[in-house]
N, C-alpha and C positions, 0 to 999 in steps of 0.2 A: 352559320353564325359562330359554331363554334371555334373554327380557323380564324376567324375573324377574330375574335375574343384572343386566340394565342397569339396572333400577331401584335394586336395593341400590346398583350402586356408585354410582348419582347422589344415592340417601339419603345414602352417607359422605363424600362429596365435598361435598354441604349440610352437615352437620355439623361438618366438618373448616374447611371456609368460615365458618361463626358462631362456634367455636369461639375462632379464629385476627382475627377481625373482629367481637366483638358490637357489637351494634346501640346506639345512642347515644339520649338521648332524642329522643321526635320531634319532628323539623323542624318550624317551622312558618314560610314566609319573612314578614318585617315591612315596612313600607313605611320604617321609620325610619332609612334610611342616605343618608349615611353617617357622620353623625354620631347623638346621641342625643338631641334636642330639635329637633321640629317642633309648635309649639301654637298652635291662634288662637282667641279670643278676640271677643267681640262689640265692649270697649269700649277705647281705647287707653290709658287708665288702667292697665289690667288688665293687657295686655299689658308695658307700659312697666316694672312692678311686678315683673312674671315674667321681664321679662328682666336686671334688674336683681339679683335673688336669686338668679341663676343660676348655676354655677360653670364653665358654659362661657362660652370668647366668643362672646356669641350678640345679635340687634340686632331693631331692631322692624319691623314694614313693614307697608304698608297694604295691603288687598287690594279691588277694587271687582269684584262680580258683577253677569254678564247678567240683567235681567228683575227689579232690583230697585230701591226708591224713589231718585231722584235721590239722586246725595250718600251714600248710605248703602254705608260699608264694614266689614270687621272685621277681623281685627289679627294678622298672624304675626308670631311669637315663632323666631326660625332664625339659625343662622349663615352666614356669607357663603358657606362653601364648599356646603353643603348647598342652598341655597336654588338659587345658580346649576345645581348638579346635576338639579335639580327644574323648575327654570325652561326648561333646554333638553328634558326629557322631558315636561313637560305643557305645553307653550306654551299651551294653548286656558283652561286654568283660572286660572293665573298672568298672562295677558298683561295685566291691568291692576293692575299692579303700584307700588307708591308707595316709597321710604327717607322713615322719619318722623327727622327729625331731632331730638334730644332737646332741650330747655332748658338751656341754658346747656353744650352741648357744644363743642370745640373742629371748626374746619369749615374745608375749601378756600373761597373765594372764587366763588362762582358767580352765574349770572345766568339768567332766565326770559323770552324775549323772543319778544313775539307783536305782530303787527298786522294788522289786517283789510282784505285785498288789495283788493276792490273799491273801498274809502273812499280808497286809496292809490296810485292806480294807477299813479304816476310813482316810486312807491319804488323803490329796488333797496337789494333785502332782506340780499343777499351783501356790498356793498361797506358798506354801515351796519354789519354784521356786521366785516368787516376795521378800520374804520373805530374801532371799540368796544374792539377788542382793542388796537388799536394805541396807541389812548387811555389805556385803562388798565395796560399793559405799563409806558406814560413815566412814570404816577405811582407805580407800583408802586417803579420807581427812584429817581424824584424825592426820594417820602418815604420809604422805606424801605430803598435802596441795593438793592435785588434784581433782580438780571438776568434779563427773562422777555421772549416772543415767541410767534407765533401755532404756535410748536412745543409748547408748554406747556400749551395750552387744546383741551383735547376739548371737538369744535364737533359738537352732534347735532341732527339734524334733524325735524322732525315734520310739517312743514308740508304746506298741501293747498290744491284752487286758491283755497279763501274765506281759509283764514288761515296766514300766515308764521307760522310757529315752531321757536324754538332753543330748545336750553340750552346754556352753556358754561360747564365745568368747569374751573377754574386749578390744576392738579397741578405746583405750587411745587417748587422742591430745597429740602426743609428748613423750609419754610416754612409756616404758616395762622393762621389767625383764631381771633381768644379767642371766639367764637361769633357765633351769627346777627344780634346786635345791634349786633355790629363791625361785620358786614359791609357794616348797614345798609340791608337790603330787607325783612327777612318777621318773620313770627312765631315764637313757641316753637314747640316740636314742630309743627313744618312738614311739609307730606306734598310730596315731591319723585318725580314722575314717572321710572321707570327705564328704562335702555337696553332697547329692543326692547318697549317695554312701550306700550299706547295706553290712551285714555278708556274708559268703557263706552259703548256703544254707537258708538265709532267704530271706524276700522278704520285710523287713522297714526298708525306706533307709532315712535318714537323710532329714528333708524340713524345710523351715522357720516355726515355733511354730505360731498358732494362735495367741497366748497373746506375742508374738514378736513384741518390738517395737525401734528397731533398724532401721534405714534404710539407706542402702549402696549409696555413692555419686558416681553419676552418673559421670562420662570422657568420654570426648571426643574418638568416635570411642570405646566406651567399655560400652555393656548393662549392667540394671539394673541386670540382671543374674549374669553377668561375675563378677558385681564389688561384688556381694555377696561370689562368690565363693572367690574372693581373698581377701574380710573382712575376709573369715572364717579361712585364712592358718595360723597358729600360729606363724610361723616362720617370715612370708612375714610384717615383719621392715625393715624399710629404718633408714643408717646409723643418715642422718642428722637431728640435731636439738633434737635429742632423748635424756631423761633424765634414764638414770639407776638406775630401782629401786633393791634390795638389802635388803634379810632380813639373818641377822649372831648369829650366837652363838659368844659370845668374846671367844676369844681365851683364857683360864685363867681354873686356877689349880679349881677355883669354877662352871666352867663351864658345871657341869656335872646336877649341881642343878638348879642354876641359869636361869630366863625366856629368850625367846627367845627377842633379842632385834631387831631395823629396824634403816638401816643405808642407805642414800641415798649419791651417787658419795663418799662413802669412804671405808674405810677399816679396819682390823685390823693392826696396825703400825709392815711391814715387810721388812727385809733385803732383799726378793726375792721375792715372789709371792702374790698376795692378798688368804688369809686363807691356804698358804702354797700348792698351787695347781698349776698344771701349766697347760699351753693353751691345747686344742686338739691338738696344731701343737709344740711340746718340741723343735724342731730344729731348729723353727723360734724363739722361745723364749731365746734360746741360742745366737741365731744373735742378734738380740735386743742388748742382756745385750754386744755383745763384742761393741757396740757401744756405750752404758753408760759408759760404764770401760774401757778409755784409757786414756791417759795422766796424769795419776794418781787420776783421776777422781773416783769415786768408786758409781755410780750412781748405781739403781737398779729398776728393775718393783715393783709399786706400786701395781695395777691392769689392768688386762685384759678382754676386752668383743669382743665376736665372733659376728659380723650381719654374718647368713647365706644365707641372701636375697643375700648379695652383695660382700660375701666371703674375708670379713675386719675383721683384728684385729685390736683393738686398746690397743694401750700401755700408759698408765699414770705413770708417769717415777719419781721417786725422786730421790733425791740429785744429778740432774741434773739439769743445767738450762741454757748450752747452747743454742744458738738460732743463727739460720744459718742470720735469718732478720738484726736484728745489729753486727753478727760475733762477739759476744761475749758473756760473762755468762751474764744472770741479775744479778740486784742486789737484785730485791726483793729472801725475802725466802720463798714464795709461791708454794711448791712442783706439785699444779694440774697444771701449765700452761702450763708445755710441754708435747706432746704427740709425742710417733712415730705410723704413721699407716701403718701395711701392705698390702697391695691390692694382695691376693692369688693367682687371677683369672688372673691379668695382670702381678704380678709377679716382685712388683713393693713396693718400700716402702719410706716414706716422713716424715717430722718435722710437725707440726701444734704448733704455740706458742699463748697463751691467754693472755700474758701479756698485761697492758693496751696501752703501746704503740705499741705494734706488730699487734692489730689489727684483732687477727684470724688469722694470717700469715701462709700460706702453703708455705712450701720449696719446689724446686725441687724434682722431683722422680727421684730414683735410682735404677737401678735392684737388684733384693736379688741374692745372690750367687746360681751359678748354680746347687752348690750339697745339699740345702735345698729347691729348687724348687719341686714340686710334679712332673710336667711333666716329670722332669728331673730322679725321685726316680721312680715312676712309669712308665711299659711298657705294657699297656694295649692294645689289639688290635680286632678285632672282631672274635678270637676264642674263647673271654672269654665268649661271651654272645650264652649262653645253650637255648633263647629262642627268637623268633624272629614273629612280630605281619605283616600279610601280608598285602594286599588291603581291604580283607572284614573285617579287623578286629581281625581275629583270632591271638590269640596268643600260639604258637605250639614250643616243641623242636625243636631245629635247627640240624639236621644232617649232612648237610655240608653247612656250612656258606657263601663260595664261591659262592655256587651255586644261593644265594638271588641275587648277582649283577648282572644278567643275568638271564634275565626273558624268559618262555619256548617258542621256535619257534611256538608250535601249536599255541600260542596265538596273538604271533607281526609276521605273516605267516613266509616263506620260505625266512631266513639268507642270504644265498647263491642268490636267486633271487634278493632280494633288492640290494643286491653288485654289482650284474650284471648292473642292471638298471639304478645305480647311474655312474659306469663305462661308460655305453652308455650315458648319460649326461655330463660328464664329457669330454668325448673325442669330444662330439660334441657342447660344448660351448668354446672350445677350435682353433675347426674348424669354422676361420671366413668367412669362402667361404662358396658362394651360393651352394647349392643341385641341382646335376644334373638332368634333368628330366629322365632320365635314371634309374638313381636310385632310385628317387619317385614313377617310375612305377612298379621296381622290389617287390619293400616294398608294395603299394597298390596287387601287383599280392599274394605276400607270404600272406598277410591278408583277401584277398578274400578267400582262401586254404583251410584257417583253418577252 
C-alpha cells in the first residue's frame, strides 16, 4: 500500500502540473529564423520578382554549388540579417555566395581587381592597390567636393600564388551612385562575390586585406564581423540624407567625341526621363507622370534613383510645383523641390517639398493602384522554388514542396500517438471531478501489466 500511496500522490501531482500548465500545440522547430523569408529559386528573374513583391526588406543573391555545370547557380531570396545568420552557421553550403545587384539600383563605388601573378611578376599588387585609392580619393574631391581616404575603402582580399585579387568597397559619408552605369564598370544585375565567400571549386574566399585600413562602426547588438559584412554589400544604402553622384555623356549631336563629363543632383534637360531611360518599374513611372499631368499641368519626371536597401523610388519632378503643405503651386521656379517617392515594399507613395518654407515637408501616403502593385502583377507561390536548404544546411531539389511543411514522423515519433495523448489530456482537464479510487487502481493495475 505504501507504493500505492506514492503513486497516487505522483498521479495528483501530474494532474495538478497540466492542470496549472496545459500543453500548447505541438512544437515543431523551423529552420526559418530569424526572420520569415528564406527562398531560392532556379532562375534570377524569379528570384528578383519575389523579392521585389515582398513586404520585407529582403534582397537577392546568388548561390554557386559543388559538383555542378560551370557557371550554373540559383537564386536566394533573404534579408541581410537573416542570411549573415545563416552564413556563419553553414559556411560549407553558403561559401560561394554572390549580392546580385539590381538594375538601375542606387550603389557605393566599387572596384573588381585581378591580375595574373606569373604574367606579372615585377607587379606589386599592394602599392597599385594604395596607388588606386589614392587616385580616385583626389577625384572623388576634385569633381565632387567629397572628402575620402584609404580609411573609407574596405580592401578584401582573395588572392592566391597564380592570381592577385581585390575588391574595394567606397563606404561614402552620405554619399553613392545613381547606379552601376554611373559607376561605369559592369552590367545590370551583376553577381558581386561576398565577404568570406570563394568560387566553386576553389578554396580563396574573400578576408579583410592585410594593408586594410578601413574599419567597420561597430552597433549596438551587431559585431565587429557582421558590421563588415554589411560595409561590404554594395547595394546596402539607406535612402536618407544621401547625395547622388552621377557621371553623363551630354546628350548632343557632338556627343560621340566629346569627354565624358560629371554632373551631381542633375541631368540632361528632359521632357520625360533623366537621359531618356526609364525606372526598372515602367508602370510606376507612368503613375508618377498621370499625377504631374492633370489639370492642365504638364509636369514631367526629371530624374529617377532606385535605393534597393529600402525598395524607394524617388521622382524629381519638373514643371510641377504643387505642394500638398500650402495646397498650392509655389512660386519659386526652382524645378528640384518637389519630389514624389514610392515605397514598392509597402506599396505606398508620398510628396516631399524642399521649398524654403515647407521645410522638408512629407505628405501623407497614399496607396499606388492596385494593378501597378507587384503583389498584385505577380503570383508566386512555393512551387516556384526547385530548391529548398533543410536543417543541416543542405541545399537539395525540392521534389514535392508540400512535403517540407511536415516534417517525417520517424523523427517528431508516432502522429497518431501524440493525438491520442493530447486527447487524454484534453478530456481530463475538462473533467473537474476528483478521480475515483477505483479508477486509480484500475490504471496503476493496467501499468503494473505492462
Amino acid at each position: 500500500m505504501k507504493n500505492w500511496g506514492d503513486r497516487l500522490k505522483k498521479v495528483e501531482q501530474l494532474a495538478q502540473s497540466f492542470q496549472l500548465h496545459p500543453l500548447a500545440t505541438h512544437y515543431k522547430p523551423r529552420l526559418r529564423q530569424p526572420s520569415s523569408v528564406w527562398k531560392l529559386f532556379p532562375r534570377q528573374s524569379m528570384a528578383i520578382s519575389c523579392a521585389q513583391s515582398s513586404k520585407e526588406a529582403v534582397h537577392v543573391f546568388a548561390l554557386e554549388k559543388e559538383k555542378t555545370p560551370m557557371g550554373q547557380r540559383i537564386y536566394l531570396v533573404t534579408s541581410y540579417s537573416e542570411l549573415w545568420h545563416y552564413y556563419r552557421t553553414y559556411p560549407q553550403s553558403l561559401m560561394h555566395c554572390y549580392e546580385v545587384i539590381p538594375e538601375g539600383a542606387v550603389c557605393k563605388l566599387y572596384f573588381d581587381l585581378e591580375f595574373h601573378k606569373p604574367s606579372n611578376k615585377g607587379a606589386d599588387g599592394k602599392a597599385m592597390v594604395a596607388s588606386l585609392i589614392e587616385y580616385v580619393c583626389y577625384k572623388l574631391m576634385a569633381v565632387y567636393g567629397i572628402e575620402s581616404s584609404a580609411k573609407n575603402v574596405l580592401n578584401l582580399d582573395s588572392s592566391t600564388e597564380e592570381k592577385f585579387s581585390r575588391h574595394l568597397i567606397f563606404n561614402l559619408q552620405n554619399a553613392a551612385f545613381k547606379d552601376n552605369i554611373h559607376v561605369g564598370v559592369y552590367t545590370k544585375n551583376r553577381n558581386f562575390r561576398l565577404y568570406k565567400s570563394s568560387k566553386a571549386g576553389k578554396k580563396a574566399v574573400f578576408t579583410v586585406a592585410d594593408d586594410n585600413k578601413f574599419s567597420a562602426k561597430a552597433e549596438k547588438g551587431i559585431s565587429v564581423e557582421e558590421s563588415t559584412f554589411l560595409a561590404s554589400l554594395v547595394c546596402n544604402v539607406s535612402f536618407t540624407g544621401q547625395r547622388i553622384l552621377t557621371w553623363d555623356i551630354p546628350e548632343t549631336k557632338e556627343s560621340k567625341t566629346s569627354k565624358p563629363y560629371c554632373q551631381e543632383g542633375s541631368a540632361p534637360n528632359s521632357a520625360s526621363l533623366s537621359g531618356g531611360l526609364s525606372s526598372p518599374h515602367q508602370e510606376v513611372d507612368a503613375f508618377v507622370l498621370t499625377v504631374v499631368k492633370k489639370d492642365g499641368i504638364q509636369g514631367s519626371i526629371r530624374r529617377w534613383n532606385y535605393f534597393a536597401a529600402e525598395q524607394l523610388l524617388i521622382y524629381d519632378i519638373a514643371k510641377y510645383r504643387w505642394c500638398e503643405n500650402v495646397k498650392r503651386f509655389h512660386k519659386s521656379n526652382n524645378i528640384m523641390y518637389v519630389k514624389i517617392v514610392v515605397d514598392l515594399k509597402d506599396e505606398m507613395w508620398y510628396q516631399k517639398c524642399h521649398d524654403p518654407d515647407c521645410k522638408n515637408f512629407r505628405s501623407s501616403s497614399y496607396p499606388l493602384p492596385q494593378e501597378i502593385c507587384v503583389s498584385y502583377i505577380l503570383t508566386l507561390d512555393e512551387e516556384d522554388q526547385a530548391y529548398l536548404m533543410d536543417d543541416a544546411g543542405n541545399i537539395e531539389p525540392s521534389q514535392a514542396p508540400q512535403s517540407t511543411q511536415e516534417e517525417s514522423a520517424d523523427i517528431w515519433g508516432d502522429a497518431q500517438e501524440d493525438q491520442d495523448f493530447l486527447k487524454s489530456l484534453d478530456e481530463f482537464e475538462q473533467n473537474s471531478g476528483e478521480l475515483s479510487d477505483q479508477l486509480l487502481l484500475n490504471c496503476m493495475a493496467e501499468f503494473d501489466s505492462q
